[in-house]
CHARMM internal coordinates of N, CA and C (Angstrom, degrees):
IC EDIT
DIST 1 N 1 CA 1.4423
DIST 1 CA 1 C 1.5333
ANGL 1 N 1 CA 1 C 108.91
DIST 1 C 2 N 1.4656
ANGL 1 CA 1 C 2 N 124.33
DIHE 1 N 1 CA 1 C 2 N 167.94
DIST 2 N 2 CA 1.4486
ANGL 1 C 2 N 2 CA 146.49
DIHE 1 CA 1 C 2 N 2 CA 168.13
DIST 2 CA 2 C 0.9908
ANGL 2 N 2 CA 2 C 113.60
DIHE 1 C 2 N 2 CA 2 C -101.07
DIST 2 C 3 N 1.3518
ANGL 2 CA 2 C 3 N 96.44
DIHE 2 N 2 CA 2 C 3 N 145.36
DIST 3 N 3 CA 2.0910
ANGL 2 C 3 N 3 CA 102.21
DIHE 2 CA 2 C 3 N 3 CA 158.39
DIST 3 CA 3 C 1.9296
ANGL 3 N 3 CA 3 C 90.83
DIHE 2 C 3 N 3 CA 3 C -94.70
DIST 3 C 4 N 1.7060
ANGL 3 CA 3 C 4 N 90.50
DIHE 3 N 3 CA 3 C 4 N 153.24
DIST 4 N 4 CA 1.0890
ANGL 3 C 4 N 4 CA 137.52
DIHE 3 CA 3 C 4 N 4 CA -155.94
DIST 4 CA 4 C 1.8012
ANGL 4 N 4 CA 4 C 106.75
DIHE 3 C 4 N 4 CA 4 C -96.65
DIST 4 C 5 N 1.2054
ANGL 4 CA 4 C 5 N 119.76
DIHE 4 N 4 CA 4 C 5 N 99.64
DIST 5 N 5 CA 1.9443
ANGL 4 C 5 N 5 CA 100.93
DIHE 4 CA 4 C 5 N 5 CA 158.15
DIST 5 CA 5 C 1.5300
ANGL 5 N 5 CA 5 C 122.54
DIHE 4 C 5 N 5 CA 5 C -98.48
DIST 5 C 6 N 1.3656
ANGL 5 CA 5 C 6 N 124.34
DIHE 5 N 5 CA 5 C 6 N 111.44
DIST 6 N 6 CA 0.8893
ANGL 5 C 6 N 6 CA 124.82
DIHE 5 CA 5 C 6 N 6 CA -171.47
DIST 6 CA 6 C 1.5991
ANGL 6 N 6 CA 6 C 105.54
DIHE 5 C 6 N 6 CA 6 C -77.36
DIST 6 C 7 N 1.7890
ANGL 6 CA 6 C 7 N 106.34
DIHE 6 N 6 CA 6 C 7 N 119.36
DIST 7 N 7 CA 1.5905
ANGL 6 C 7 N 7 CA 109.01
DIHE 6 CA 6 C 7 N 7 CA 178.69
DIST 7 CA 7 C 1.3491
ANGL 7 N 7 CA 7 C 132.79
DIHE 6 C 7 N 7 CA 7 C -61.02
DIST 7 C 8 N 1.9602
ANGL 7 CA 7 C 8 N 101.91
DIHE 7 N 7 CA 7 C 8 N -24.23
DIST 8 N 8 CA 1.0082
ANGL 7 C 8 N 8 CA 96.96
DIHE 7 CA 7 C 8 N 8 CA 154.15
DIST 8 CA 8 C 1.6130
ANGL 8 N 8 CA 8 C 145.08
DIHE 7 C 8 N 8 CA 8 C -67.40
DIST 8 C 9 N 1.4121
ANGL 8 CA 8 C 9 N 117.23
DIHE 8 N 8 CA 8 C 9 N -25.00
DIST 9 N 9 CA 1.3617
ANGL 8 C 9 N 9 CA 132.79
DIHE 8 CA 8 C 9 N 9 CA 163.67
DIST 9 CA 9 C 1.3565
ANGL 9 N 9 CA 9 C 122.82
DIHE 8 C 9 N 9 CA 9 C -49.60
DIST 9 C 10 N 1.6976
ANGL 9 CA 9 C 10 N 108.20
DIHE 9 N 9 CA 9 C 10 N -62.51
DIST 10 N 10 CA 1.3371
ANGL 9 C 10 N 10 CA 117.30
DIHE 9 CA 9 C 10 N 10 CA -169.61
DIST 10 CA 10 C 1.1507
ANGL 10 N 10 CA 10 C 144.95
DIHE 9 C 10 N 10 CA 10 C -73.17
DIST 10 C 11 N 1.0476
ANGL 10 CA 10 C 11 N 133.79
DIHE 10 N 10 CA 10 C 11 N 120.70
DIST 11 N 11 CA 1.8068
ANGL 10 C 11 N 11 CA 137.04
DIHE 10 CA 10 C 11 N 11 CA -141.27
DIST 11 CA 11 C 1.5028
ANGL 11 N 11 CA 11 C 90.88
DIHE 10 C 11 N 11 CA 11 C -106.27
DIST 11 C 12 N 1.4567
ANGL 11 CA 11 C 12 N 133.85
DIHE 11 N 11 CA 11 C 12 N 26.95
DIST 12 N 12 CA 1.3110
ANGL 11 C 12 N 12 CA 109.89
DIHE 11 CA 11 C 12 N 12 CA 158.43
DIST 12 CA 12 C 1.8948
ANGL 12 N 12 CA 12 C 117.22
DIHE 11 C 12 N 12 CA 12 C 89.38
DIST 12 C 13 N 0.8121
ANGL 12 CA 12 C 13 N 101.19
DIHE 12 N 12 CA 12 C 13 N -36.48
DIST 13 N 13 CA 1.1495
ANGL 12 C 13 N 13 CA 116.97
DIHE 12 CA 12 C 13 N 13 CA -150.83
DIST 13 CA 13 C 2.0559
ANGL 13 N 13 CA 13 C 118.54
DIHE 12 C 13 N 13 CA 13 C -61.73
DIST 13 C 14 N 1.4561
ANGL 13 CA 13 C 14 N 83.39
DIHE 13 N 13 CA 13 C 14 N 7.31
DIST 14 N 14 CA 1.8796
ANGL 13 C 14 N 14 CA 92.22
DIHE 13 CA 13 C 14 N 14 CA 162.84
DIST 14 CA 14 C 2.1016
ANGL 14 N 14 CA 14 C 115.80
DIHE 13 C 14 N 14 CA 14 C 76.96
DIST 14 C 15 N 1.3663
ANGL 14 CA 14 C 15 N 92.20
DIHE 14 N 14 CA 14 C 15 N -16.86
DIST 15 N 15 CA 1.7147
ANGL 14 C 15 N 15 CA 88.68
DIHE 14 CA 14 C 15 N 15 CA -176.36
DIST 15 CA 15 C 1.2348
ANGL 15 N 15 CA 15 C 134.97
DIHE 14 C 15 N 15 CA 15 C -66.68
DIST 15 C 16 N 1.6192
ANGL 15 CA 15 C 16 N 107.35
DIHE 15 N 15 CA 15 C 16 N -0.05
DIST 16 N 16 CA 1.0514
ANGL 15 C 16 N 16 CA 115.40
DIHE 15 CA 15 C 16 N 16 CA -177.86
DIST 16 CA 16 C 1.6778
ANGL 16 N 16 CA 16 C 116.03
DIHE 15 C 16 N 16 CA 16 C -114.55
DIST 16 C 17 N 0.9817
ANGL 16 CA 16 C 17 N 122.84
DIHE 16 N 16 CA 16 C 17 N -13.45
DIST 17 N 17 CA 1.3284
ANGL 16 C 17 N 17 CA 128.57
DIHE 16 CA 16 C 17 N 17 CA -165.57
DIST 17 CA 17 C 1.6837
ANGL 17 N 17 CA 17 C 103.54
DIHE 16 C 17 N 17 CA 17 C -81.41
DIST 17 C 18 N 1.5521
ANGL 17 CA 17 C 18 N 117.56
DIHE 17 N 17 CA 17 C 18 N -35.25
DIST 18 N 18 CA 1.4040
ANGL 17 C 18 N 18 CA 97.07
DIHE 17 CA 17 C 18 N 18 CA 167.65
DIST 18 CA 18 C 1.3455
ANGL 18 N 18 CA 18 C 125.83
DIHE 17 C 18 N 18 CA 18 C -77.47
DIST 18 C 19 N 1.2977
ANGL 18 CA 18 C 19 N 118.50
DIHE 18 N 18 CA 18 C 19 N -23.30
DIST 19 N 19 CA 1.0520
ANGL 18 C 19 N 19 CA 112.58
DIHE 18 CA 18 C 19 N 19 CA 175.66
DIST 19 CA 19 C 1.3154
ANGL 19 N 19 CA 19 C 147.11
DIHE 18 C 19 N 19 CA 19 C -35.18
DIST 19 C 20 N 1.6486
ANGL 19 CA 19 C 20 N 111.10
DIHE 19 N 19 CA 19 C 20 N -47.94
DIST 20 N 20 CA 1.4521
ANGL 19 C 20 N 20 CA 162.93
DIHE 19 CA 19 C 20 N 20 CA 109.30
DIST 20 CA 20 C 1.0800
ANGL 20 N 20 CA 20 C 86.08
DIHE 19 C 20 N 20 CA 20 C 32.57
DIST 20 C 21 N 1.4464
ANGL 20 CA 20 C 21 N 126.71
DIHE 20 N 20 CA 20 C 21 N 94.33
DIST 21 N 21 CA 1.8082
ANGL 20 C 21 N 21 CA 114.94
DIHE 20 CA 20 C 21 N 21 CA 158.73
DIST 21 CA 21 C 1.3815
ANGL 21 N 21 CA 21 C 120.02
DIHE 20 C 21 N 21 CA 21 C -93.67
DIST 21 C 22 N 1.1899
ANGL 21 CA 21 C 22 N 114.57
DIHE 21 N 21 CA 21 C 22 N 18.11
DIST 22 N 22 CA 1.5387
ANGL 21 C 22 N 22 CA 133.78
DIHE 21 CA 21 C 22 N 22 CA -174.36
DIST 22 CA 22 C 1.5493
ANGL 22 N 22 CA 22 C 114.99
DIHE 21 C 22 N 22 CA 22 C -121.75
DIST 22 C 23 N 1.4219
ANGL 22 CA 22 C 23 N 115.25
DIHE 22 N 22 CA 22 C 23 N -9.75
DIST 23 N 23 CA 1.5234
ANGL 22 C 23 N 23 CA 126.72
DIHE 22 CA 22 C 23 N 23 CA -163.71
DIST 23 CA 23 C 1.5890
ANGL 23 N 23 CA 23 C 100.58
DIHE 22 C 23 N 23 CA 23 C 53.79
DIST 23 C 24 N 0.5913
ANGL 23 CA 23 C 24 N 129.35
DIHE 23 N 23 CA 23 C 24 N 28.30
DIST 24 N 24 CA 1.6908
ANGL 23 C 24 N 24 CA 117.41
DIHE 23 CA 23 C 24 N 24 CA 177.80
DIST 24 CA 24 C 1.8017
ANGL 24 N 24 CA 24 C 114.70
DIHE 23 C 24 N 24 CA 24 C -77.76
DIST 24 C 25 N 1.4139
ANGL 24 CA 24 C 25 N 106.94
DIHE 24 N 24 CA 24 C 25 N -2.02
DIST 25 N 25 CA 1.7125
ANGL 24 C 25 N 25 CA 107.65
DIHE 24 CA 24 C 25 N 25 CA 171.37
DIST 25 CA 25 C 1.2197
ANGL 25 N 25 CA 25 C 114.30
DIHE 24 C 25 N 25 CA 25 C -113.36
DIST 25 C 26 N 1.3719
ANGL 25 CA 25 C 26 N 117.29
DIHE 25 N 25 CA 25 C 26 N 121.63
DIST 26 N 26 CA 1.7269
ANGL 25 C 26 N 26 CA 111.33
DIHE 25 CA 25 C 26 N 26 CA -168.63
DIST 26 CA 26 C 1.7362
ANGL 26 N 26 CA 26 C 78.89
DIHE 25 C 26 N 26 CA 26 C -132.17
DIST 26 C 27 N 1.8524
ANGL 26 CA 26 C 27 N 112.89
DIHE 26 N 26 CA 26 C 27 N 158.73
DIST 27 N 27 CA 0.9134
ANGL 26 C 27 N 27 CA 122.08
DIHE 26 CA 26 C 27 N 27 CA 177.17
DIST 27 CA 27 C 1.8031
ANGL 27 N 27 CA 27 C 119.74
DIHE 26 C 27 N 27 CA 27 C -97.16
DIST 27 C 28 N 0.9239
ANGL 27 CA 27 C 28 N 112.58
DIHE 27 N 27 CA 27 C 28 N 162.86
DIST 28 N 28 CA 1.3416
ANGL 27 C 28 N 28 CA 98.04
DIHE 27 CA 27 C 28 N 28 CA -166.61
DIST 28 CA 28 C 1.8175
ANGL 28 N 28 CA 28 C 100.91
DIHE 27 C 28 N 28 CA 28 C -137.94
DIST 28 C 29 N 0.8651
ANGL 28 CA 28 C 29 N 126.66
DIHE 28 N 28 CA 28 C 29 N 33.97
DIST 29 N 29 CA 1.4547
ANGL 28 C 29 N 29 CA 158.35
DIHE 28 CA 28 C 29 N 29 CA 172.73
DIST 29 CA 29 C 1.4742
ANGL 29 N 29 CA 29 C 110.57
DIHE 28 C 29 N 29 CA 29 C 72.41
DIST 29 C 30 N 1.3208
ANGL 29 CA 29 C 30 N 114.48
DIHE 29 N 29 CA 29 C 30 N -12.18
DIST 30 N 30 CA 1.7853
ANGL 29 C 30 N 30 CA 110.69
DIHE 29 CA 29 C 30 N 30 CA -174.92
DIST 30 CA 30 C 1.4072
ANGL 30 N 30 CA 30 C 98.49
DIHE 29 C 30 N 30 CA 30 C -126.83
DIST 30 C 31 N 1.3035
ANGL 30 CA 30 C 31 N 123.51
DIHE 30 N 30 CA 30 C 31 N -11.65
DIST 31 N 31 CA 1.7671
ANGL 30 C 31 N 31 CA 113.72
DIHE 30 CA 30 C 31 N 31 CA 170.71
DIST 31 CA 31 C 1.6925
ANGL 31 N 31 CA 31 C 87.25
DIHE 30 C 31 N 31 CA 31 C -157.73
DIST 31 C 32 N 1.8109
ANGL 31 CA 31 C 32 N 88.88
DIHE 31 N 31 CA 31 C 32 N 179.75
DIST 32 N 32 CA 1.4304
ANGL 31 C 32 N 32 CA 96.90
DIHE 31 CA 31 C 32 N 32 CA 166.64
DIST 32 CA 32 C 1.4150
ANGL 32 N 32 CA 32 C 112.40
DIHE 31 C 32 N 32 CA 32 C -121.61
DIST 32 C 33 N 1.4060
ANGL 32 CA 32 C 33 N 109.28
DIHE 32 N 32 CA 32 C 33 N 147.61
DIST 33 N 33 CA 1.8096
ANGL 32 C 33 N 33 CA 121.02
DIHE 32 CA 32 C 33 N 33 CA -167.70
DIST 33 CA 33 C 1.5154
ANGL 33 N 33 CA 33 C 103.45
DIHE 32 C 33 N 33 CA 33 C -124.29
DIST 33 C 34 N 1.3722
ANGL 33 CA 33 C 34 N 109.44
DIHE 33 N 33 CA 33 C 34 N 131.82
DIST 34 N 34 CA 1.8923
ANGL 33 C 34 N 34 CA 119.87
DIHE 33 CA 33 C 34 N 34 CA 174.67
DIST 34 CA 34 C 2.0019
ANGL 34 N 34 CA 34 C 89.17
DIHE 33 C 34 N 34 CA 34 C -102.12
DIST 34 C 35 N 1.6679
ANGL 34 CA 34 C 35 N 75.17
DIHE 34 N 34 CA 34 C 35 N 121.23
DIST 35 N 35 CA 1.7748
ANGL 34 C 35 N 35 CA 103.20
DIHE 34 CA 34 C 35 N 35 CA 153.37
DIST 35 CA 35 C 1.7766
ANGL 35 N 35 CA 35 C 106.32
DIHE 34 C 35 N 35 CA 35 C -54.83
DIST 35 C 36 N 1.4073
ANGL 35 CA 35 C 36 N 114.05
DIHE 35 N 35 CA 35 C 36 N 103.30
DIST 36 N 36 CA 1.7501
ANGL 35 C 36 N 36 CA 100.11
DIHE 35 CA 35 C 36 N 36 CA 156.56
DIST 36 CA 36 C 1.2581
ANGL 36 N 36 CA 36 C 110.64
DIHE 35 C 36 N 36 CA 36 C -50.80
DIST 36 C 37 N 0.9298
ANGL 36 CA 36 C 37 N 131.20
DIHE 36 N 36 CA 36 C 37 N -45.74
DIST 37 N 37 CA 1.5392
ANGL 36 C 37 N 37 CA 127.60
DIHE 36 CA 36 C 37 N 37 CA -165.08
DIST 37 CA 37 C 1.8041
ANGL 37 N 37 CA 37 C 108.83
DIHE 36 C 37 N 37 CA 37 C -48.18
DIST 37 C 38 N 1.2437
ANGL 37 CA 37 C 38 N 106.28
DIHE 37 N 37 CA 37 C 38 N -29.83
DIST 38 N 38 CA 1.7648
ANGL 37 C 38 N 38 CA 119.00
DIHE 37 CA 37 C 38 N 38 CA -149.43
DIST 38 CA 38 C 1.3113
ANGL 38 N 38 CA 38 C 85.16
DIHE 37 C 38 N 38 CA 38 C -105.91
DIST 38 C 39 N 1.0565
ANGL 38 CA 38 C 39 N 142.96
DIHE 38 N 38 CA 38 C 39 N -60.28
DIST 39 N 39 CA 1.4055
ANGL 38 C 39 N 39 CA 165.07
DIHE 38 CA 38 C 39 N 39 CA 152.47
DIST 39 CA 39 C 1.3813
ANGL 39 N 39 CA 39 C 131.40
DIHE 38 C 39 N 39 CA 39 C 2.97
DIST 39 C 40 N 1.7384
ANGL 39 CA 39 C 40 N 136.75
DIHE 39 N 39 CA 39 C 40 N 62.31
DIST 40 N 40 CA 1.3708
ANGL 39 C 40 N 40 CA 121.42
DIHE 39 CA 39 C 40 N 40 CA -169.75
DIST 40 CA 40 C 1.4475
ANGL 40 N 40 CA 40 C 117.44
DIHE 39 C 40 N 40 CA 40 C -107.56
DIST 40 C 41 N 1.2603
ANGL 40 CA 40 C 41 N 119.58
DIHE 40 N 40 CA 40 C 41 N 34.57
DIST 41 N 41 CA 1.3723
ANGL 40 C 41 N 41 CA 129.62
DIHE 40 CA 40 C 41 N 41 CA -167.40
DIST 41 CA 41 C 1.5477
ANGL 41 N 41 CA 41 C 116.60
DIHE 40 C 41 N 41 CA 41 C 38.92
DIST 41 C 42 N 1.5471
ANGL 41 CA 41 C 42 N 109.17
DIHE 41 N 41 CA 41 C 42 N 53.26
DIST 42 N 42 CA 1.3323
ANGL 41 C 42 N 42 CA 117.48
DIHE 41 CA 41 C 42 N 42 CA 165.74
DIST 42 CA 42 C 1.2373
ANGL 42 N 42 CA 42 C 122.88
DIHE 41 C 42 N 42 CA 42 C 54.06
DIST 42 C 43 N 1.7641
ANGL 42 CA 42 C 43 N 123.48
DIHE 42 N 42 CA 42 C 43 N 43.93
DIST 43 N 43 CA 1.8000
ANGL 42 C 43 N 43 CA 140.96
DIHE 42 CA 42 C 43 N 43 CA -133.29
DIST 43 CA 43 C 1.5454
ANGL 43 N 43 CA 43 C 67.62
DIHE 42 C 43 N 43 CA 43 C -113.66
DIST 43 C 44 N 1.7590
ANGL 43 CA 43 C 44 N 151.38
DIHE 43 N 43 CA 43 C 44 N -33.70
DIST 44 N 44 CA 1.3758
ANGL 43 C 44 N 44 CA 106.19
DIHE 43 CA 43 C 44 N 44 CA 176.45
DIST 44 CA 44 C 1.5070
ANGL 44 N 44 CA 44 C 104.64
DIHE 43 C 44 N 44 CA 44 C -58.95
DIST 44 C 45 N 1.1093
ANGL 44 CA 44 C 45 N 148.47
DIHE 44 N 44 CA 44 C 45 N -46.19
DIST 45 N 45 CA 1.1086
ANGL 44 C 45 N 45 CA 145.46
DIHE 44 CA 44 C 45 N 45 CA 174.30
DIST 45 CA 45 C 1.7005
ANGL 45 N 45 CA 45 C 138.80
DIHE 44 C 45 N 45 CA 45 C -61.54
DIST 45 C 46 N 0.9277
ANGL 45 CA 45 C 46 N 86.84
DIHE 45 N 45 CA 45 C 46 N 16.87
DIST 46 N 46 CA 1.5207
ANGL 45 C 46 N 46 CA 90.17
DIHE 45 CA 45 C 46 N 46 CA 175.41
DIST 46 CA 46 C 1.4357
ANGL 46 N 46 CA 46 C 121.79
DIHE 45 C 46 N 46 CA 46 C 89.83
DIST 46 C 47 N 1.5705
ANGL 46 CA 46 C 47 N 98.92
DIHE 46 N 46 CA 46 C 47 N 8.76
DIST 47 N 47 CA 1.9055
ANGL 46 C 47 N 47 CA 112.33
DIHE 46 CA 46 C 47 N 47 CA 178.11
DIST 47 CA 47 C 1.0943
ANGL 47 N 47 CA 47 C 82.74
DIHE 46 C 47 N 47 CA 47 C 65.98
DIST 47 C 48 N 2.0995
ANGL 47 CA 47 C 48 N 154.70
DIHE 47 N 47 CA 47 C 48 N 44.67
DIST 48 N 48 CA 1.3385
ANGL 47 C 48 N 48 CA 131.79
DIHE 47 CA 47 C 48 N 48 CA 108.81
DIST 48 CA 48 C 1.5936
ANGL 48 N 48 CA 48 C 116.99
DIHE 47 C 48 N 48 CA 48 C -71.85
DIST 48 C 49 N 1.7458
ANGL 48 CA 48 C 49 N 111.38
DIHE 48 N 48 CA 48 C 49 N 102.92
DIST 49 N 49 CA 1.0223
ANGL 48 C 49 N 49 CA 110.40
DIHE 48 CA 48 C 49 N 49 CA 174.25
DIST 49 CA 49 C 1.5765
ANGL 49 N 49 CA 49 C 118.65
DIHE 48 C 49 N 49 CA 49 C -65.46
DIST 49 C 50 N 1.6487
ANGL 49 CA 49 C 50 N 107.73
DIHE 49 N 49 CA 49 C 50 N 118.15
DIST 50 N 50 CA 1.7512
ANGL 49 C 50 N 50 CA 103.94
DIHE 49 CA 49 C 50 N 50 CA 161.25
DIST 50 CA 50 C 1.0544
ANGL 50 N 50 CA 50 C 115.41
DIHE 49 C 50 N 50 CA 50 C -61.35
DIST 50 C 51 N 1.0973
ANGL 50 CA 50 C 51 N 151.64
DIHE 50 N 50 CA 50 C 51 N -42.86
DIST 51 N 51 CA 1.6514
ANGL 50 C 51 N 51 CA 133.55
DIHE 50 CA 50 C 51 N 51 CA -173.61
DIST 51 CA 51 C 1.3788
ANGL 51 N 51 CA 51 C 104.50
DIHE 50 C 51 N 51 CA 51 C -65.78
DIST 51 C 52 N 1.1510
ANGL 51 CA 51 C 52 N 158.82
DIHE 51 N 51 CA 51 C 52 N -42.47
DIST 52 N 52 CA 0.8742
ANGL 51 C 52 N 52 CA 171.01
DIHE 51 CA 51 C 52 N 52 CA -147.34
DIST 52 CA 52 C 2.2088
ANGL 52 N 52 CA 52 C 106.39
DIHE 51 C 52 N 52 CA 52 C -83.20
DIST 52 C 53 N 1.5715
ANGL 52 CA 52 C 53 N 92.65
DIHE 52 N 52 CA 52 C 53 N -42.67
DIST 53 N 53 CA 1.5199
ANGL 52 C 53 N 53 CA 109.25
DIHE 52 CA 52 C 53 N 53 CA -172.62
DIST 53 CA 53 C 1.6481
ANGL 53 N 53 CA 53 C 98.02
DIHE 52 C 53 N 53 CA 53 C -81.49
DIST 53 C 54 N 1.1332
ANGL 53 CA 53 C 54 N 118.33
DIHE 53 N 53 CA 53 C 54 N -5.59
DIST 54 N 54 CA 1.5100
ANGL 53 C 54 N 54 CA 112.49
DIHE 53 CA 53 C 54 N 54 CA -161.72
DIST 54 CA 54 C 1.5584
ANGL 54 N 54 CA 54 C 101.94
DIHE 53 C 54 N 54 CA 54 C -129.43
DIST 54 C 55 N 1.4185
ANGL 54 CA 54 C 55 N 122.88
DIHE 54 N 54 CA 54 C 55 N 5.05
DIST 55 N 55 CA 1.5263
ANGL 54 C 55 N 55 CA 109.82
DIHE 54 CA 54 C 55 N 55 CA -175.13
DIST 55 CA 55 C 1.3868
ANGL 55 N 55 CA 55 C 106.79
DIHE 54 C 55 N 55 CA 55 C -102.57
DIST 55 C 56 N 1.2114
ANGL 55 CA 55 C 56 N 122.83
DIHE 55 N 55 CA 55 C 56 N 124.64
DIST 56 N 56 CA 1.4342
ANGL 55 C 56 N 56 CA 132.20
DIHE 55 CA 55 C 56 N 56 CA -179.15
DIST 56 CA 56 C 1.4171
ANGL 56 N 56 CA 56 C 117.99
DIHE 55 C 56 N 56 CA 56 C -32.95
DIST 56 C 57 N 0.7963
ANGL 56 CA 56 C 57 N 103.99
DIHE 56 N 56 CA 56 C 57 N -76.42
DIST 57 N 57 CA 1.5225
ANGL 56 C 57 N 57 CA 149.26
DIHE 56 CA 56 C 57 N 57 CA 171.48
DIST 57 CA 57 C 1.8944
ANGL 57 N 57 CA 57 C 116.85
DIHE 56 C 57 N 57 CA 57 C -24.90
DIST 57 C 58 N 1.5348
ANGL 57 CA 57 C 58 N 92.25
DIHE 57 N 57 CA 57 C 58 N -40.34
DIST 58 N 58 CA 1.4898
ANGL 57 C 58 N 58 CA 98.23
DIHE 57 CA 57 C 58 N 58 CA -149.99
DIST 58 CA 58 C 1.6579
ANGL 58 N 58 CA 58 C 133.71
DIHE 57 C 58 N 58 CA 58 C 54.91
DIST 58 C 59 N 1.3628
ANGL 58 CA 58 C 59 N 101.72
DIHE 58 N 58 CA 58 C 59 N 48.72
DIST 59 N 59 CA 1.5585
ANGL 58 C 59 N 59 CA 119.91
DIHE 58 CA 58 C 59 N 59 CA -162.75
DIST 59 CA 59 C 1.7611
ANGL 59 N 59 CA 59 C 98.53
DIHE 58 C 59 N 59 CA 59 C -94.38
DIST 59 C 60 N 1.6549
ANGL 59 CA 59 C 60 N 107.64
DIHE 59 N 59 CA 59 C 60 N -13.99
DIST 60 N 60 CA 1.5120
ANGL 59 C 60 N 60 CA 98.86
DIHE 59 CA 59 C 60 N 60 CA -161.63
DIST 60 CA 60 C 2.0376
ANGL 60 N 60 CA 60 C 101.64
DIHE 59 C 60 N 60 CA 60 C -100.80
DIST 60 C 61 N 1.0238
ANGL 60 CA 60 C 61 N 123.79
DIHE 60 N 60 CA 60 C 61 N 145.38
DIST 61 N 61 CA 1.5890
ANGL 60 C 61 N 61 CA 96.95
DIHE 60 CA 60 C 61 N 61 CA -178.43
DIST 61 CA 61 C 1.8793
ANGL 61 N 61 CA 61 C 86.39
DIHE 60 C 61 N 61 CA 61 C -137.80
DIST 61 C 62 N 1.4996
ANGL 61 CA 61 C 62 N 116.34
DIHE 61 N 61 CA 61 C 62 N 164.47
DIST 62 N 62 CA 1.5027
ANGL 61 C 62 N 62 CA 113.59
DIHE 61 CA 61 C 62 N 62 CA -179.37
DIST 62 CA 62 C 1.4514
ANGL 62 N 62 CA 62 C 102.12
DIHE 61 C 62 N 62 CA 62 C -99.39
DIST 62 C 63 N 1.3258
ANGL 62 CA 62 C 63 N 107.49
DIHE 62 N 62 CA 62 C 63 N 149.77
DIST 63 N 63 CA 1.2895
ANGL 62 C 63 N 63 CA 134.72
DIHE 62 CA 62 C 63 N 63 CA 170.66
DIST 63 CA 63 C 1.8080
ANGL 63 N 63 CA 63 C 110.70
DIHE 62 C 63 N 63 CA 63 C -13.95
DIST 63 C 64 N 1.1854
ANGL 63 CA 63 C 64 N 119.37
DIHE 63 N 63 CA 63 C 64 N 131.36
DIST 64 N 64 CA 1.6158
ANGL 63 C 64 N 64 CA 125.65
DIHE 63 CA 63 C 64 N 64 CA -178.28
DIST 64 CA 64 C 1.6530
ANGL 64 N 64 CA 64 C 92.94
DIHE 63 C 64 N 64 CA 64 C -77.17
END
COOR INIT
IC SEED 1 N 1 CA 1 C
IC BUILD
């Protein structure tokens, strides 16, 4: 599964895409969207997703 950015949430605002040690967040000019494909909820890490730790907002949520 993926973590999730909800477009409605996200203000754009870029803090999450480096984080991304997978590139799986690319911007798409009015929000930002994670590739599932690219996407393993940060499992080198222990499934603590960084994008998730770094979005203001709480716009990013993990996989149902």
């Amino acid at each position: 599964m993926a973590n999730r950015i909800d477009p409605d949430e996200c203000i754009n605002c870029a803090a999450c895409e480096p984080e991304c040690p997978n590139s799986a967040i690319s911007d798409t000019g009015e929000t930002y969207v994670i590739d599932p494909d690219l996407c393993d909820e940060c499992a080198a890490n222990g499934g603590d997703s960084q994008c998730i730790a770094v979005c203001p907002v709480d716009a990013i949520t993990k996989a149902a």
